[in-house]
C-alpha positions in Angstrom: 7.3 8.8 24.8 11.1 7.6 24.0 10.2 5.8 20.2 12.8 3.6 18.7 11.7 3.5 15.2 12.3 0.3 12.6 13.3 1.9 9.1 13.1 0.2 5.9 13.6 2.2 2.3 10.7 1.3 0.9 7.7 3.4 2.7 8.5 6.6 3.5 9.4 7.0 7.1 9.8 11.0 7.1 6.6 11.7 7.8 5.6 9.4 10.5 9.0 10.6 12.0 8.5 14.1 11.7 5.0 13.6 13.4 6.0 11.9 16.1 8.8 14.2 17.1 5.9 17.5 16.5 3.5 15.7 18.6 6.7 16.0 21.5 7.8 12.5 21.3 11.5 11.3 21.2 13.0 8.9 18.1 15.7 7.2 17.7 15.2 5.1 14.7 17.6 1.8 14.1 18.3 1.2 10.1 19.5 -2.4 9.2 18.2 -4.6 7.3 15.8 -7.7 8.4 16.7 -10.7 6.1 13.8 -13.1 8.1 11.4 -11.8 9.3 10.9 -15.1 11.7 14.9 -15.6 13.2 17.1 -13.4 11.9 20.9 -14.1 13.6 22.4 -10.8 11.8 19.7 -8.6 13.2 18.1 -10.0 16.6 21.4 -8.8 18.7 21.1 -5.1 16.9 18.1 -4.8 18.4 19.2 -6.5 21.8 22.2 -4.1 21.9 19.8 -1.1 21.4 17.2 -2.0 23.9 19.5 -3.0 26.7 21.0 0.3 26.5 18.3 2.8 26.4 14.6 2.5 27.8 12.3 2.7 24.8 8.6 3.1 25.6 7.7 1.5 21.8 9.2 -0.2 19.4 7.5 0.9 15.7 7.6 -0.1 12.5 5.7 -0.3 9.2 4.8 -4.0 8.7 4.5 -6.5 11.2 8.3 -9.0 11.8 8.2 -11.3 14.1 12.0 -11.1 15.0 10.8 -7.7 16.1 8.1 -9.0 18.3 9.6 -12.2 20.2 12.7 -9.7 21.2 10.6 -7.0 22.4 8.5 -9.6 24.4 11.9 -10.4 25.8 12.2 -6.8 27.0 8.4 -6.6 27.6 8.0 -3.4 25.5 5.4 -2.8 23.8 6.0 -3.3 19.6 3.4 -1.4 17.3 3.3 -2.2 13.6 1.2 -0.6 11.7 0.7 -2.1 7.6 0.9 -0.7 4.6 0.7 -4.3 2.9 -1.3 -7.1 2.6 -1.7 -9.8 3.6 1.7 -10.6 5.2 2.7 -13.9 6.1 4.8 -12.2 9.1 1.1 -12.4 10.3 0.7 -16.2 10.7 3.1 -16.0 13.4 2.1 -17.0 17.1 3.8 -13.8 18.1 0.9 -11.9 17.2 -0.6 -13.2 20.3 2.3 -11.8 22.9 0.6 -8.8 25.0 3.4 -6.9 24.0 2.0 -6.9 20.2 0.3 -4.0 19.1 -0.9 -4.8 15.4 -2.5 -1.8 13.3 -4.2 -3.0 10.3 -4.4 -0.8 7.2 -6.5 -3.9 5.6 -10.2 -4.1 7.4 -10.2 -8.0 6.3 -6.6 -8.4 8.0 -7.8 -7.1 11.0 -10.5 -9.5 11.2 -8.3 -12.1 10.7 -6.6 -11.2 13.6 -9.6 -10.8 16.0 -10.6 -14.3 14.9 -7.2 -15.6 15.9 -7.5 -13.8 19.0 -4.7 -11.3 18.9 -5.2 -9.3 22.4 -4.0 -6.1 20.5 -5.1 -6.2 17.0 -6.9 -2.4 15.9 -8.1 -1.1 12.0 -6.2 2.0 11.0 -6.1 3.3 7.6 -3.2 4.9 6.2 -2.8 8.6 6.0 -1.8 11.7 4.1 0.0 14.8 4.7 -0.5 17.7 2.6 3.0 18.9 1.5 3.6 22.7 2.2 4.5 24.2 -0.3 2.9 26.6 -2.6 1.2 24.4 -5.1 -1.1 23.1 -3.2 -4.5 24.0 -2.7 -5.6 26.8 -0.1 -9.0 25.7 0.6 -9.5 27.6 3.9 -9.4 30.7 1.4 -11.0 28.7 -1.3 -8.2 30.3 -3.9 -6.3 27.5 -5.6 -2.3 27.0 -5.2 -1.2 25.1 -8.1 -1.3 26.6 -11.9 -4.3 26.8 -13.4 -2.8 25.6 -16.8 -1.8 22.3 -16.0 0.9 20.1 -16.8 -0.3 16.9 -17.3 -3.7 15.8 -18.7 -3.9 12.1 -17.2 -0.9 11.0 -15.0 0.0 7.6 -12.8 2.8 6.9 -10.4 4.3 4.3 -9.8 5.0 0.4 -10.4 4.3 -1.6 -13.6 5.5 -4.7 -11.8 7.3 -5.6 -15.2 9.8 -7.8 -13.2 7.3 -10.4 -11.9 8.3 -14.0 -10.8 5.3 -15.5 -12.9 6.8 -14.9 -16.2 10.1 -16.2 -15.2 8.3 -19.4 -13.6 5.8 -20.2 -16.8 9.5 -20.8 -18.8 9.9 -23.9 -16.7 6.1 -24.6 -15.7 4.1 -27.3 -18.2 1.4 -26.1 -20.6 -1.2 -27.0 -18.9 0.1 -25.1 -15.3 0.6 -22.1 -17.1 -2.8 -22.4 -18.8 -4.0 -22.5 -15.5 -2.9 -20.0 -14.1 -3.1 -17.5 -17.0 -7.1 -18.4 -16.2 -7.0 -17.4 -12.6 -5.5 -14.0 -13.6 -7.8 -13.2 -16.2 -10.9 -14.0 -13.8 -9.5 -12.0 -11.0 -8.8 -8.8 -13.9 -12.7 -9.0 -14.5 -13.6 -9.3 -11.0 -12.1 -6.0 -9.8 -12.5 -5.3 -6.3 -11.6 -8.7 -4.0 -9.3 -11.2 -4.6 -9.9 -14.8 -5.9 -6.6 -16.0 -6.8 -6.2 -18.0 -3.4 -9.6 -19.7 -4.0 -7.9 -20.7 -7.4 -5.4 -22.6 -5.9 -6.5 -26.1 -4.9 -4.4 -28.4 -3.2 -3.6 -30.6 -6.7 -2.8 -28.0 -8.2 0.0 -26.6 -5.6 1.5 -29.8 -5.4 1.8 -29.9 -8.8 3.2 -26.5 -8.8 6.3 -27.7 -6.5 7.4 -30.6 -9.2 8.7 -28.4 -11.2 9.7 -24.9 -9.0 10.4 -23.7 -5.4 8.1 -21.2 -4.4 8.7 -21.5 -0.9 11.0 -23.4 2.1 10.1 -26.7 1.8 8.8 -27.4 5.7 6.0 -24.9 5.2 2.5 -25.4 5.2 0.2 -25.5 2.4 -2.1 -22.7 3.3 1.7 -20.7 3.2 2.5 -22.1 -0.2 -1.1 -21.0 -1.2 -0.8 -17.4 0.0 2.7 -16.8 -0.9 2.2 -17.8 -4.4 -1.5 -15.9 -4.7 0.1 -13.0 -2.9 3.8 -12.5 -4.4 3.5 -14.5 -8.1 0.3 -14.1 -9.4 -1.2 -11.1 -7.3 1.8 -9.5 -9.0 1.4 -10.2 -12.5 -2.1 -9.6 -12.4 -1.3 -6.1 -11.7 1.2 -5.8 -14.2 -1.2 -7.0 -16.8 -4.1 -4.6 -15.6 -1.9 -1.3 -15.2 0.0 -1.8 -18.8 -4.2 -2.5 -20.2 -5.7 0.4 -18.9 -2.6 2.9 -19.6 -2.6 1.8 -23.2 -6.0 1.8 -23.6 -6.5 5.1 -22.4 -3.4 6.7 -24.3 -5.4 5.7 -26.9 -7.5 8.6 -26.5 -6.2 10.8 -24.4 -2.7 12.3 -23.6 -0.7 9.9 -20.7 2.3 10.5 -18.8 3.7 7.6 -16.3 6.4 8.0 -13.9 8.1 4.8 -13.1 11.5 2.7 -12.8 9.9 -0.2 -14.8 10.5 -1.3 -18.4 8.0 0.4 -20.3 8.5 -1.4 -23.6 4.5 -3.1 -23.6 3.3 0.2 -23.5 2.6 2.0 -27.4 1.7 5.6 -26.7 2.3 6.5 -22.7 4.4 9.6 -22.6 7.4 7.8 -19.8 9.4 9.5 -17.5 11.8 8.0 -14.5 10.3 7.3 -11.4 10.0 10.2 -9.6 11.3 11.2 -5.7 8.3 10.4 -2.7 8.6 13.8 -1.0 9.6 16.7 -3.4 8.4 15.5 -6.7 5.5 13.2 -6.4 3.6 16.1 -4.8 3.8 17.9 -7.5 2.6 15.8 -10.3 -0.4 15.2 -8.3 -1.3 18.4 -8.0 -0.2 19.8 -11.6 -2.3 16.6 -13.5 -6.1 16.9 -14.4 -6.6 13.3 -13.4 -4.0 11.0 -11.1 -4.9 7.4 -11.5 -4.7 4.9 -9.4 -5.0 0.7 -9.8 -5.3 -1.0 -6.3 -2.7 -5.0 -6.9 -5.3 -7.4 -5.6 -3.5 -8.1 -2.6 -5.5 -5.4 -1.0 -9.1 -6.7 -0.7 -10.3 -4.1 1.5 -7.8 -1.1 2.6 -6.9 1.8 1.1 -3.6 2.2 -0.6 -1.1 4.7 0.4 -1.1 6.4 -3.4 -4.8 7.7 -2.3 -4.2 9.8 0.4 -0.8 11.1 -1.0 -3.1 12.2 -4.1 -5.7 13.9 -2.1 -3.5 15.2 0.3 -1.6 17.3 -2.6 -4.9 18.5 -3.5 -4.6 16.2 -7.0 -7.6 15.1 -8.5 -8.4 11.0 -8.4 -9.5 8.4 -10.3 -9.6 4.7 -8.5 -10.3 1.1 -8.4 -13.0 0.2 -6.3 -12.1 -0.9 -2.4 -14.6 -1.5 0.0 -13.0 1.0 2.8 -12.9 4.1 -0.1 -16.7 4.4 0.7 -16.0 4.1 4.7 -13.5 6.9 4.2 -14.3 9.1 1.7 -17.1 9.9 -0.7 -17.4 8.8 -4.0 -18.2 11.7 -6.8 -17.3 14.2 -4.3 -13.7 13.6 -2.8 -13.0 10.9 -5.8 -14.2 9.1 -8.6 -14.6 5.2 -8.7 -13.8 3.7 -12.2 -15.2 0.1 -12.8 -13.3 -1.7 -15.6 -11.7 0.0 -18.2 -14.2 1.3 -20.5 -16.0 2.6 -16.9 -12.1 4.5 -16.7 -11.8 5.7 -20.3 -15.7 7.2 -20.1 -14.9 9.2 -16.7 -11.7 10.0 -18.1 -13.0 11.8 -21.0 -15.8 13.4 -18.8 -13.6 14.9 -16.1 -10.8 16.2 -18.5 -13.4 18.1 -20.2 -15.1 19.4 -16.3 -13.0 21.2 -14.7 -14.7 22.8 -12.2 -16.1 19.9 -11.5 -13.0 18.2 -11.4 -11.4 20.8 -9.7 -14.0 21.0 -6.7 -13.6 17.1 -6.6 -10.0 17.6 -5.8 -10.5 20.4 -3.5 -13.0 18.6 -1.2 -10.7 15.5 -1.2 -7.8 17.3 0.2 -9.9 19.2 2.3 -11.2 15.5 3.9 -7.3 14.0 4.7 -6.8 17.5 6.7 -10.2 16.7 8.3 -10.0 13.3 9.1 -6.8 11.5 7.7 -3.5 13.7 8.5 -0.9 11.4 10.4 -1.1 12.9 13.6 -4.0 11.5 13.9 -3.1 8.0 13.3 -0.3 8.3 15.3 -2.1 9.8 18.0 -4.5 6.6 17.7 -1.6 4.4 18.3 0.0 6.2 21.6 -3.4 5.9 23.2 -3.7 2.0 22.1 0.1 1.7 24.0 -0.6 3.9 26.9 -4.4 2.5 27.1 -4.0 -1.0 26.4 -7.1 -2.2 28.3 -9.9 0.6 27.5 
């Protein structure tokens, strides 16, 4: 196939490009920024430009835009997004039902959502990993391990404390009694874990309260779009921030921590903190040179799996995780991973696995051993030129 590839900075595209041009295919990849996702003026006649000159078999990206999807039903090519986040609003769009809209849900509740709305090409795919190669990681074919036996890092997390969230700058022109609120729904969806209730929270009073005093969103949309914009990009956000910066410094309390982050780290009291790290030649090997890699799923993700899992397992790290339904579909728990629920569930495993380590070691082992099973990215990729080529199975 000739692939023109949709590239954004923040997932990282070198893998899916690398696999698609090993599996034989041809990419071209177009890199400019999409500034709405509906009607973009700056960037429909890139695209236009690009497909009226050269005859692209599929149009990819990660994410789902709707400027993407109206211009390549224009062209009637065939679009496949495949998401990393969610939900997205891009998926309310009525272009989801074009037949040249290939949707790939990473989320196993999105996708349902779509079937229900009758999208004619709507299909579940989890995300996937690919084991770097290099020499830390794990050989498990010989069953010798890579990476140093003394390790670097005792307990280690990557990635975003969300420090920057829109809810604290909105409570400093909300009333008390908003705030109050709201400061309620995040501390029942912290002790719910797994699934998200912060929509549910929102009635309509209290959203129209909401937009006396700020602008959350254009003023023509609906209220279901306020609703999910503001559970999804204020709150969902700050919930995380609240449970990340809890459980670090609660288990730094007991046990040597090292984060790796561009946030502010100045609510954390005894996290060792270094810069955030490069995707594909440091991450890798932090993974694999920490006893225990954490992970903390932001409630925006009801179901799927994030992308930090697989990258963990496929660089043979151990991991400790939230609960999502879809980890048990995938994987094993206590024998790929290990499923914390709450902190004090976190701090007890943490304890128990730093002082295990062959135990903790095998754990790792049998993870990585599972993504180059059953979760490398040729195989998703693979998935996703049959859907295109087979579109009525």
């Amino acid at each position: 196939m000739n692939i023109l590839i949709y590239h954004w900075d923040i997932y990282p595209y070198d893998n899916i490009i690398k696999t698609f041009q090993k599996e034989g295919h041809l990419t071209d990849v177009l890199s400019f920024p999409i500034l709405n996702h509906i009607d973009d003026k700056s960037f429909t006649p890139i695209l236009q430009a690009k497909l009226s000159k050269t005859r692209y078999d599929m149009v990819f990206s990660v994410n789902y835009y709707a400027v993407i999807a109206s211009t390549c039903a224009e062209y009637n090519i065939p679009y496949a997004a495949w998401t990393c986040d969610s939900p997205l609003l891009s998926l309310q769009h009525p272009s989801i039902l074009f037949p040249t809209s290939y949707i790939f849900c990473f989320d196993k509740k999105e996708y349902d959502t779509l079937v229900q709305k009758n999208a004619p090409h709507a299909y579940y795919l989890p995300l996937a990993g690919m084991p770097p190669e290099t020499s830390f990681t794990a050989d498990i074919d010989s069953g010798k391990q890579g990476f140093p036996s003394n390790y670097k890092y005792e307990i280690s997390f990557v990635g975003n404390l969300y420090d920057k969230n829109r809810y604290d700058e909105m409570c400093l022109c909300l009333p008390e009694y908003l705030c109050g609120y709201f400061d309620a729904a995040i501390e029942a969806q912290k002790n719910i874990g797994a699934g998200n209730l912060l929509p549910q929270m929102l009635n309509d009073n209290i959203l129209a309260d909401l937009m006396k005093y700020t602008k959350v969103i254009n003023g023509d949309s609906s209220l279901e779009e306020l609703r999910l914009h503001f559970a999804t990009s204020v709150l969902s956000y700050k919930t995380a921030a609240d449970i990340r910066t809890d459980a670090l410094n609660a288990l730094a309390c007991k046990y040597p921590v090292t984060l790796f982050t561009s946030s502010h780290t100045n609510r954390l009291w005894n996290v060792t903190c270094h810069p955030a790290v490069s995707y594909q030649a440091e991450m890798p090997k932090i993974f694999a040179s920490s006893k225990i890699n954490l992970n903390f799923t932001i409630p925006n993700i009801e179901n799927g799996i994030p992308l930090r899992v697989f990258d963990v397992l496929a660089a043979g790290g151990f991991l400790l995780t939230d609960y999502r339904e879809e980890l048990c579909h995938q994987f094993e728990n206590g024998v790929d991973f290990v499923i914390f629920e709450g902190i004090p569930d976190l701090i007890q495993k943490a304890g128990y696995y730093l002082s295990h380590n062959e135990e903790r070691q095998q754990i790792a082992k049998n993870g990585q051993r599972k993504i180059q099973q059953s979760h490398q990215y040729s195989m998703r990729l693979n998935k996703i030129i049959h859907c295109i080529s087979n579109p009525n199975p």
